[in-house]
C-alpha positions in Angstrom: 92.4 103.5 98.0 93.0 100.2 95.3 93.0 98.1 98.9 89.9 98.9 99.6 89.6 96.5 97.0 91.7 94.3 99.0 90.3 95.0 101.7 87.0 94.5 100.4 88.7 90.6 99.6 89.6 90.0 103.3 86.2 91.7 103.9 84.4 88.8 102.3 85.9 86.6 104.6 84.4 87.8 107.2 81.4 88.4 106.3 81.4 84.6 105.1 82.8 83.8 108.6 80.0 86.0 110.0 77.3 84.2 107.8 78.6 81.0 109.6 79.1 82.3 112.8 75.4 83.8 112.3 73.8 81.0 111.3 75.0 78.6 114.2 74.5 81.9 117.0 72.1 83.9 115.9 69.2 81.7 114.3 70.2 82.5 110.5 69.5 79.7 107.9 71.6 80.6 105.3 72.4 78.3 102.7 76.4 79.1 103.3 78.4 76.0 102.5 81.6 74.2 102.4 83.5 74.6 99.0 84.7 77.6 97.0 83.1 80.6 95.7 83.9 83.8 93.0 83.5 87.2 93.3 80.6 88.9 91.5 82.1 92.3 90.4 78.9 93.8 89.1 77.4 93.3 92.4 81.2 94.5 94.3 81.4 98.3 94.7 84.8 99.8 96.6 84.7 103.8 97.9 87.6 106.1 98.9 87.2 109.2 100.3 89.7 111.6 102.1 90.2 114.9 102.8 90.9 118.1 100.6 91.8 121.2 101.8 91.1 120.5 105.6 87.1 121.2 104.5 86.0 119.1 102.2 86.2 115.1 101.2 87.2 114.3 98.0 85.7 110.8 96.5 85.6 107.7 94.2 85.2 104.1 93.1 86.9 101.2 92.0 85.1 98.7 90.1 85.7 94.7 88.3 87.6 93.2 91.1 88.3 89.7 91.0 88.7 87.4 93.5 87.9 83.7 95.0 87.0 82.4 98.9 87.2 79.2 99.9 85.8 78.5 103.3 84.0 75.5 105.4 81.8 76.5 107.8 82.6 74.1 110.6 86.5 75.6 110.2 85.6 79.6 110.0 89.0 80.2 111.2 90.9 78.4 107.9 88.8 80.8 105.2 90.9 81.8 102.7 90.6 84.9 100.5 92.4 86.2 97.6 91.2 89.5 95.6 92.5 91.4 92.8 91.6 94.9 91.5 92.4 96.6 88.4 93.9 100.1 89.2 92.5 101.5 85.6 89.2 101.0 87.1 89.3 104.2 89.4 86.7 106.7 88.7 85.9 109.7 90.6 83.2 111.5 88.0 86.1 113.8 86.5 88.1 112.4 83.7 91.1 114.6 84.2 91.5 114.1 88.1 91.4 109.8 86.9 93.8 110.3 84.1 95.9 112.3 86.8 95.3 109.5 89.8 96.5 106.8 87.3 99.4 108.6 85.9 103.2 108.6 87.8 102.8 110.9 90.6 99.5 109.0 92.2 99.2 104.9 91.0 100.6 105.1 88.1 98.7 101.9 86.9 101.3 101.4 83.6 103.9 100.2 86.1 101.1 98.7 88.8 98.0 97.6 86.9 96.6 95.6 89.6 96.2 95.5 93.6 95.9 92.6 95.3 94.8 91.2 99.3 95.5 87.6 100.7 93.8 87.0 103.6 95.7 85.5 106.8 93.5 85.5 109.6 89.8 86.2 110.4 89.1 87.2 114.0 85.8 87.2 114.8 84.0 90.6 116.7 80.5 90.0 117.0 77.9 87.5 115.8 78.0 89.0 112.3 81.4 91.0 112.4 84.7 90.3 112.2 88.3 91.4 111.6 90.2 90.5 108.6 93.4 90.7 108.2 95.6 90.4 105.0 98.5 91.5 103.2 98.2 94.0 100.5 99.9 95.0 97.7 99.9 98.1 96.0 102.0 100.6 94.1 104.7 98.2 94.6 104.1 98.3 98.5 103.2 95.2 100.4 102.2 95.5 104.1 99.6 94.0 106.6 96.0 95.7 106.8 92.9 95.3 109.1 89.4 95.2 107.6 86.1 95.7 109.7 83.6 93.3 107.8 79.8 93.2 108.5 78.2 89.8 107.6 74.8 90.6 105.7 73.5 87.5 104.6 73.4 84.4 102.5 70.7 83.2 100.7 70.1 80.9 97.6 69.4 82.9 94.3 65.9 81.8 92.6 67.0 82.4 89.2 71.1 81.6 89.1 70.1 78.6 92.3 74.1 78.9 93.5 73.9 80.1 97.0 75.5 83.6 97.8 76.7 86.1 100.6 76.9 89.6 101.1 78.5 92.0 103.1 79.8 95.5 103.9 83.1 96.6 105.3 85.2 99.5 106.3 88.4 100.5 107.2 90.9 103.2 107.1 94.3 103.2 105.5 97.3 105.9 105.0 98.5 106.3 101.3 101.8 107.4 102.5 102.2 103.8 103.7 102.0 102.6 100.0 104.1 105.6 98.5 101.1 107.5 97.4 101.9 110.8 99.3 102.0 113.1 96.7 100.5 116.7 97.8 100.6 115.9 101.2 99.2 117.9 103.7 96.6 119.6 100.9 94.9 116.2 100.4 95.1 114.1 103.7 96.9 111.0 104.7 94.2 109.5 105.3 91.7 107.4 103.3 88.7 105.8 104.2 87.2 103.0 102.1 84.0 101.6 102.5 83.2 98.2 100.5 79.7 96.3 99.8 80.1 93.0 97.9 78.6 89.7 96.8 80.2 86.3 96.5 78.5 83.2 94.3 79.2 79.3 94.9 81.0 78.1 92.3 78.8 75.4 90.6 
């Protein structure tokens, strides 16, 4: 689940790739340049969902990631991504199913506070997709993941003027690979995050 956040890093790069890739194949004229650029959490949503009971999907967020991209647009391949989620920031609408999620037997967030993805390589799918893959960390567990990013668009902002890019991704991981197998096979292996994200040129 928290590397969806992670996922939603290595996401950006693609997407960023994509926005490059887009604009020299595809006829885009985004304003994507050279140089580095931040995260905007308000505008950075990450969804997990996976199955309860064999019937139904259970769901939630994660919310304030961090993170910074660096990338030059005539060297797509040499993007670098680094993203950082707060576990504490889980929400799933009920507060008792959070508290329990962030307690020992799911992230327990007291002894992990924070997930994290590095990008490593971005492989490019499509004139706006691409596969990004990082390492994660969470719940103590580090290990390689594969997120499939979808390039929106870049465009400069009228009121803040730093240019920006935004994308979507999705990808599906298994919690037991990151210790997280409690109640196992009531609540599936299986979870599927979604992300949606903005990043903004530092000034």
């Amino acid at each position: 689940m928290t590397r969806t956040f992670l996922r939603a890093a290595v996401l950006i790069v693609a997407m960023v790739w994509g926005a490059v890739a887009s604009a020299q194949t595809a006829g885009r004229d985004g304003p994507l340049k050279a140089g580095a650029y931040a995260l905007d959490a308000s505008r950075t949503h990450i969804g997990f969902s996976l199955m309860r009971l064999g019937f139904a999907y259970y769901s939630g967020t994660f919310s304030d990631a961090s993170g910074s991209l660096r990338i030059d647009p005539a060297k797509p391949t040499e993007t670098t991504l680094q993203v950082t989620m707060p576990v504490a920031s889980l929400a799933t609408g009920n507060g008792a199913v959070d508290a329990d999620l962030k307690g020992p037997n799911w992230f327990d967030a007291a002894r992990y506070p924070t997930a994290t993805f590095i990008s490593t390589v971005v492989t490019a799918t499509g004139p706006d997709t691409a596969d990004i893959t990082g390492i994660l960390t969470l719940h103590g567990v580090t290990q390689a993941e594969i997120l499939q990013v979808h390039y929106l668009d870049a465009a400069a902002d009228p009121i803040a003027k730093p240019g920006e890019a935004g994308f979507e991704a999705a990808t599906t991981i298994k919690r037991s690979d990151f210790g997280l197998s409690a109640f196992f096979p009531v609540i599936g292996d299986d979870v599927r995050l979604t992300i949606t994200g903005v990043f903004v040129a530092r000034r």
